[in-house]
PASEBA-1860 file (N, C-alpha, C; in nm, 3 decimals):
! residues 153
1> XXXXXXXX> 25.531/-4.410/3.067/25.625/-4.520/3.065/25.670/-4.544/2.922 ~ 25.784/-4.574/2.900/25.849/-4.554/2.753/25.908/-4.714/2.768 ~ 25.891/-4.759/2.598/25.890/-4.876/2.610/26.026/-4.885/2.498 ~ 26.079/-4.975/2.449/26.140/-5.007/2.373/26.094/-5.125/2.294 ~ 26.110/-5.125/2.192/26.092/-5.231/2.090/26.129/-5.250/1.986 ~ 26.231/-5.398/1.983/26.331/-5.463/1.873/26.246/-5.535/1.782 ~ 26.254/-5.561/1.705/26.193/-5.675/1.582/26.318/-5.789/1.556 ~ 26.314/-5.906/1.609/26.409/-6.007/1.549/26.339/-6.113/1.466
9> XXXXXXXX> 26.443/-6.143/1.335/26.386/-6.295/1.251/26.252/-6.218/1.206 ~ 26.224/-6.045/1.130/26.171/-6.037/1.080/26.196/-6.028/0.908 ~ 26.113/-6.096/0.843/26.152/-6.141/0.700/26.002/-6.037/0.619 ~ 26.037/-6.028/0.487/25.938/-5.926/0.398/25.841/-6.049/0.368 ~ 25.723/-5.969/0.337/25.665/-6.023/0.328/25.630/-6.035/0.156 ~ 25.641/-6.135/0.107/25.634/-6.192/-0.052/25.556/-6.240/-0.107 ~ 25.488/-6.268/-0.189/25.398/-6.387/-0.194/25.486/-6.509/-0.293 ~ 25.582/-6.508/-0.264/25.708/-6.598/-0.281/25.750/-6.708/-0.210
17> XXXXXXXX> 25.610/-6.825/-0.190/25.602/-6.904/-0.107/25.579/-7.039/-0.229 ~ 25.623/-7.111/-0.182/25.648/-7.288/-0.255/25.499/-7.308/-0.326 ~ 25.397/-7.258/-0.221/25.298/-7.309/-0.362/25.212/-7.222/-0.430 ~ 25.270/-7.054/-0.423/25.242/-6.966/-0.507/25.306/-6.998/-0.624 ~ 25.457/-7.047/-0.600/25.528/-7.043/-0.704/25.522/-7.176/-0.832 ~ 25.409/-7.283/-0.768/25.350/-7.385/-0.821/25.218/-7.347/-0.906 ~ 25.135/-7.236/-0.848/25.006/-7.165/-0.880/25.068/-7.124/-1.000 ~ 25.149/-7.002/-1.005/25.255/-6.982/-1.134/25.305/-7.048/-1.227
25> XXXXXXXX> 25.372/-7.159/-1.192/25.360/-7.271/-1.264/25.243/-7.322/-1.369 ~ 25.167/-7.370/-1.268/25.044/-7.394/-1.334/24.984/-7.299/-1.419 ~ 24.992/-7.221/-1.383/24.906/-7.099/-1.486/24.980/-7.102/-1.610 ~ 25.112/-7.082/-1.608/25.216/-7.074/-1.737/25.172/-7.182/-1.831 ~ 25.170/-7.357/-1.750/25.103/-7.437/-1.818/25.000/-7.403/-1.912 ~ 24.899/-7.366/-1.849/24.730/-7.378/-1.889/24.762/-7.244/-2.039 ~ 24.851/-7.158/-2.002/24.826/-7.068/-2.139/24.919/-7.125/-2.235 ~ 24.997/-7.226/-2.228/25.106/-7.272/-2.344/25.054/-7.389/-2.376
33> XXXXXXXX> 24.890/-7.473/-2.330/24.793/-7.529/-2.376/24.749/-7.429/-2.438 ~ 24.675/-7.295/-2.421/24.594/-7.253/-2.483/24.688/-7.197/-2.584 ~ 24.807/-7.213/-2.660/24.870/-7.114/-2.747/24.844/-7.238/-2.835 ~ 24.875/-7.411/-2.786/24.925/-7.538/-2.867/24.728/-7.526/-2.948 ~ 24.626/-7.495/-2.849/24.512/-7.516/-2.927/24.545/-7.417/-3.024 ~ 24.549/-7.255/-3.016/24.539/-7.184/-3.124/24.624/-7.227/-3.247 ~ 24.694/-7.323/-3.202/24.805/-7.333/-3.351/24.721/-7.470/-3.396 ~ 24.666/-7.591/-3.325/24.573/-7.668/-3.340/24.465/-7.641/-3.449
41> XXXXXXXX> 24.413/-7.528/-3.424/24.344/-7.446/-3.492/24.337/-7.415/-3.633 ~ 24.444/-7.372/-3.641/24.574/-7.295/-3.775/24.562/-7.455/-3.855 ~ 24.605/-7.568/-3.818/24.639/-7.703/-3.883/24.473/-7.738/-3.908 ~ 24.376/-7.696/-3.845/24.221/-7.732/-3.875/24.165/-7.663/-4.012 ~ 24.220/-7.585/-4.020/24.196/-7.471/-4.093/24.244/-7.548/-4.244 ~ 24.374/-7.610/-4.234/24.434/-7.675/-4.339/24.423/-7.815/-4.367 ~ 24.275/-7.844/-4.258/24.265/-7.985/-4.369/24.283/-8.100/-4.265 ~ 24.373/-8.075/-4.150/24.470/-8.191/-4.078/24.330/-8.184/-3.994
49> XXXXXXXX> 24.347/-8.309/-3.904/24.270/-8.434/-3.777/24.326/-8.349/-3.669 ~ 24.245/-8.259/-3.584/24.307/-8.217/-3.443/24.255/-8.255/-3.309 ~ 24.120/-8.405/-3.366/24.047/-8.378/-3.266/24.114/-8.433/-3.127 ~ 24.202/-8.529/-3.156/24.276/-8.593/-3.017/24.346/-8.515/-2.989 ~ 24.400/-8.416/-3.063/24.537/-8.345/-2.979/24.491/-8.232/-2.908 ~ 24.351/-8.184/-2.966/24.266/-8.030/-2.910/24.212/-8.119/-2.751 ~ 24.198/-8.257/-2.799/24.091/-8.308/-2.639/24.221/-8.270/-2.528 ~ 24.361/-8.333/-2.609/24.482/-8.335/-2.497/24.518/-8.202/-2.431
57> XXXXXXXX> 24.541/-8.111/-2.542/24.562/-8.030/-2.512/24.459/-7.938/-2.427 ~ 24.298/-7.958/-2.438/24.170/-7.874/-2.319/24.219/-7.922/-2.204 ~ 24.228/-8.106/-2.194/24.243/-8.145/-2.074/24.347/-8.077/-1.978 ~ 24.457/-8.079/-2.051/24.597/-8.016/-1.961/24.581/-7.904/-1.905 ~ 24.480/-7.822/-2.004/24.448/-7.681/-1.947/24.372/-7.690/-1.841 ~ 24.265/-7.714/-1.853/24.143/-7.731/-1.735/24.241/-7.831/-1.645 ~ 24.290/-7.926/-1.641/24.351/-7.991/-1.528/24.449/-7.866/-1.434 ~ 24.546/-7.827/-1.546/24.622/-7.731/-1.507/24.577/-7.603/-1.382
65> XXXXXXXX> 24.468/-7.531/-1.449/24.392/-7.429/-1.386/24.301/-7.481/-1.276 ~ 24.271/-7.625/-1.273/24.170/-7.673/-1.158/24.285/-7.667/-1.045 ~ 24.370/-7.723/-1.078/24.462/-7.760/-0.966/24.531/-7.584/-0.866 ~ 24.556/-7.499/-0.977/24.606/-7.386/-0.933/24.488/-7.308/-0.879 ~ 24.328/-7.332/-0.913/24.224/-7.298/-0.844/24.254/-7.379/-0.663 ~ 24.274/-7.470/-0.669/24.264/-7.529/-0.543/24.355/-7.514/-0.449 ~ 24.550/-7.449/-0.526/24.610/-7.398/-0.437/24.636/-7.307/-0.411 ~ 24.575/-7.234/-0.486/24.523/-7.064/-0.405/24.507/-7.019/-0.268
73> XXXXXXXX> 24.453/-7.112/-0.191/24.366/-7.046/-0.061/24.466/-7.096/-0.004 ~ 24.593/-7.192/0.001/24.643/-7.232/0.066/24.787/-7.132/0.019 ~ 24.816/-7.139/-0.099/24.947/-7.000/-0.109/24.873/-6.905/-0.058 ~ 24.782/-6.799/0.002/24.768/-6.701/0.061/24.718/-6.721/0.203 ~ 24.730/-6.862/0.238/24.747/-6.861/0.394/24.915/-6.905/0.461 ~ 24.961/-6.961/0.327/25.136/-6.947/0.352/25.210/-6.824/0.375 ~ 25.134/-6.715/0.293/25.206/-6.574/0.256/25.179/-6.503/0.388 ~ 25.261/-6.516/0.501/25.257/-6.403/0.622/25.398/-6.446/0.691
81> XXXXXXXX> 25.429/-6.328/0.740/25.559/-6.327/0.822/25.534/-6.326/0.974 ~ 25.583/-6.408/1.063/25.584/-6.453/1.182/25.758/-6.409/1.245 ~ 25.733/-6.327/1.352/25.856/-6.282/1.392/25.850/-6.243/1.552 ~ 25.981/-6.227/1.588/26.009/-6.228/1.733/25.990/-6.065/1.784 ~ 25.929/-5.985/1.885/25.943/-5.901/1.929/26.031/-5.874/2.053 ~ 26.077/-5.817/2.079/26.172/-5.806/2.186/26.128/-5.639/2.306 ~ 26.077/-5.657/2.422/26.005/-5.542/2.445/26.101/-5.491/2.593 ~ 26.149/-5.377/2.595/26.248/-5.321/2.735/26.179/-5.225/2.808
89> XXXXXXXX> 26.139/-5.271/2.891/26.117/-5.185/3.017/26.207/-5.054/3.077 ~ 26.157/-4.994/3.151/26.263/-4.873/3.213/26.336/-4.954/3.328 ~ 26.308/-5.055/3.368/26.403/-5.097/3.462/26.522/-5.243/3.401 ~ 26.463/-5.259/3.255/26.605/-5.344/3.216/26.517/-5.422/3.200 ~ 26.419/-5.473/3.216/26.327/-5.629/3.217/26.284/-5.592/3.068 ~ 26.338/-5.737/2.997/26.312/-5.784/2.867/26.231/-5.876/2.832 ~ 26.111/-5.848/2.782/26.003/-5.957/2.760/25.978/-5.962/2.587 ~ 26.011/-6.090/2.586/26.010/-6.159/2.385/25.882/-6.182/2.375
97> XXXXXXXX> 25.830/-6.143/2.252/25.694/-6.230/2.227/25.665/-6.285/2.050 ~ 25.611/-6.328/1.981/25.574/-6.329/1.897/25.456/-6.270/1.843 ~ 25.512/-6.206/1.716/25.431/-6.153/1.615/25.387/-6.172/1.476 ~ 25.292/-6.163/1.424/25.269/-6.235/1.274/25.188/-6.068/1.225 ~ 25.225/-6.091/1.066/25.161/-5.989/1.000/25.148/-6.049/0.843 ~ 25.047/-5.998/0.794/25.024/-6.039/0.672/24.887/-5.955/0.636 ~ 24.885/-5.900/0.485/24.816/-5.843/0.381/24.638/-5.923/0.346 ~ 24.554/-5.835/0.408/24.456/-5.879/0.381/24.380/-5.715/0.288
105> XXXXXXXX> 24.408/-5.792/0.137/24.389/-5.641/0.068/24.448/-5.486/0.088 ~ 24.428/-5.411/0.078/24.558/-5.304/0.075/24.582/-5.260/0.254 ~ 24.541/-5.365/0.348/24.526/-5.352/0.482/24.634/-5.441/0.523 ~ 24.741/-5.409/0.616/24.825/-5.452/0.657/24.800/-5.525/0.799 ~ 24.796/-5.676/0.848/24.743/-5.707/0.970/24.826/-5.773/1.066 ~ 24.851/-5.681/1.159/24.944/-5.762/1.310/24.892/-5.805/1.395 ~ 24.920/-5.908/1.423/24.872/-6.003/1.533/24.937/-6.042/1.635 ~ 24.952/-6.082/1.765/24.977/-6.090/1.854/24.988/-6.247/1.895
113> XXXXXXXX> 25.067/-6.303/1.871/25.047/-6.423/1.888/25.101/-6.505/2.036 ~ 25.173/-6.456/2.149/25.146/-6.495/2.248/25.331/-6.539/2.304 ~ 25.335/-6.528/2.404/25.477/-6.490/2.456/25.590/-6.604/2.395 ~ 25.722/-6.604/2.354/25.830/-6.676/2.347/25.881/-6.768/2.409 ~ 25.845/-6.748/2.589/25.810/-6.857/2.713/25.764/-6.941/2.645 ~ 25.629/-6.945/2.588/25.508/-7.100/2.606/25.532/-7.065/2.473 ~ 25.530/-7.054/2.380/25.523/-7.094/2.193/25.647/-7.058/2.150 ~ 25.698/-7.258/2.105/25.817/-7.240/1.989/25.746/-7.173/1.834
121> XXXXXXXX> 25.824/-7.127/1.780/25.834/-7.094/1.658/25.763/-7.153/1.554 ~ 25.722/-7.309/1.565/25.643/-7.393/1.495/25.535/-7.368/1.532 ~ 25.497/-7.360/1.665/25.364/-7.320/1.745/25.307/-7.194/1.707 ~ 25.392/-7.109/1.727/25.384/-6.907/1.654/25.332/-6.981/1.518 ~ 25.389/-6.985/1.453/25.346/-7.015/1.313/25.191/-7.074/1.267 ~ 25.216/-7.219/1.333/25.088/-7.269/1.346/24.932/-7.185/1.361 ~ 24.967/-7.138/1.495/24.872/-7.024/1.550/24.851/-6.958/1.428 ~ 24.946/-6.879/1.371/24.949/-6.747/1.286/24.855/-6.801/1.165
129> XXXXXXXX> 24.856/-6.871/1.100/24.843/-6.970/1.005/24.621/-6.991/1.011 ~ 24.602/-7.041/1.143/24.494/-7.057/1.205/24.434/-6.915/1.217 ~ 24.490/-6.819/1.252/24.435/-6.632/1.234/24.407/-6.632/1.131 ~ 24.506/-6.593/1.035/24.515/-6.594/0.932/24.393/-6.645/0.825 ~ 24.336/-6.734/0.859/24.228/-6.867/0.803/24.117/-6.836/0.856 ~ 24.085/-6.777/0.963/24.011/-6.714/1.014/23.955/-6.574/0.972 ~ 24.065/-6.478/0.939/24.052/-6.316/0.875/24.006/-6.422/0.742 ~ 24.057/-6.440/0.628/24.063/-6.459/0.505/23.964/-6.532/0.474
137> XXXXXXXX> 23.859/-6.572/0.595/23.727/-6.715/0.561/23.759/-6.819/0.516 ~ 23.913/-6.819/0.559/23.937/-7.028/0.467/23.921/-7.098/0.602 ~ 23.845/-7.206/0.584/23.796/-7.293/0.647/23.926/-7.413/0.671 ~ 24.015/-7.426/0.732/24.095/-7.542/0.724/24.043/-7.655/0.792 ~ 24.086/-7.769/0.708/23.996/-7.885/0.728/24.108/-7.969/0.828 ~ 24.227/-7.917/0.744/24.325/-8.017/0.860/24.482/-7.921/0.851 ~ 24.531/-7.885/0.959/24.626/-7.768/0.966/24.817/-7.839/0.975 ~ 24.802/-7.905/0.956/24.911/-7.999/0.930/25.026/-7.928/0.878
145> XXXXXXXX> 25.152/-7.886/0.892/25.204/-7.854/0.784/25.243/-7.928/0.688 ~ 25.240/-8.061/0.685/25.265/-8.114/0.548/25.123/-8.150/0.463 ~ 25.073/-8.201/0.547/24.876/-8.178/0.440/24.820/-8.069/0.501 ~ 24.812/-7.969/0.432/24.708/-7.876/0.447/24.599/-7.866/0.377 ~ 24.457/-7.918/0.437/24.353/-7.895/0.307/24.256/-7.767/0.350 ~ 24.199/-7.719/0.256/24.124/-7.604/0.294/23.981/-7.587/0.200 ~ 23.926/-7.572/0.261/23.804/-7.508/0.195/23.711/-7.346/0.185 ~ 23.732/-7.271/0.087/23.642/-7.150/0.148/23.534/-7.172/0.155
153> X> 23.476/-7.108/0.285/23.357/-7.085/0.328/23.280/-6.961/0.274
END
């Protein structure tokens, strides 16, 4: 039996997601603290008072890097693509389903997430999201898409 199969509303997969690109952020921060200490440094060297501006400047860093520590597990449970399959029979019967895939180390992972009938697209996602957290050992505490908190286990 020979099957056919379309891929619709499939997108690449990036790690070009809203709070990777905050993780990035943050990181840029924490080393343009650590450039303001080395020049901090340079002015210690010559005599000048750095101790309030070295405290300001550790804090921003370590604040900086705590925070991009904590949205880590959650940019790499954002980073997966969720998409429509489209499957043709030899007699014309077309059955949609949803699919999710996403990178767990140099291993590429598809999942099956359950027919187009019973799960909107928010639901696919959701689901995918919950796999996903499952392969990767993040523990989600609450799956919300606007609060997502997570913990690894």
């Amino acid at each position: 039996m020979t099957h056919t199969y379309i891929l619709r509303g499939l997108t690449e997969m990036t790690s070009r997601t809203d709070t990777m690109e905050r993780v990035k952020e943050l990181r840029a921060e924490a080393r343009q603290a650590e450039q303001g200490l080395k020049a901090a440094h340079k002015l210690a060297r010559a005599g000048i008072d750095i101790k309030e501006i070295s405290e300001d400047l550790r804090g921003k860093q370590a604040g900086a890097l705590g925070e991009a520590r904590e949205l880590k597990p959650l940019a790499r449970l954002e980073d997966l693509s969720v998409y429509r399959v489209e499957k043709r029979g030899k007699k014309g019967k077309t059955n949609e389903y949803w699919h999710a895939t996403w990178r767990h180390g140099q291993k590429v992972c598809n999942f099956y997430l359950g027919s187009c009938k019973k799960l909107a697209r928010e639901q696919a996602l959701q689901k995918a999201m919950k796999l996903k957290a499952e392969d990767l050992g993040i523990k989600a505490l609450s799956m919300s898409p606007n609060d997502v908190s997570l913990k690894m286990t």
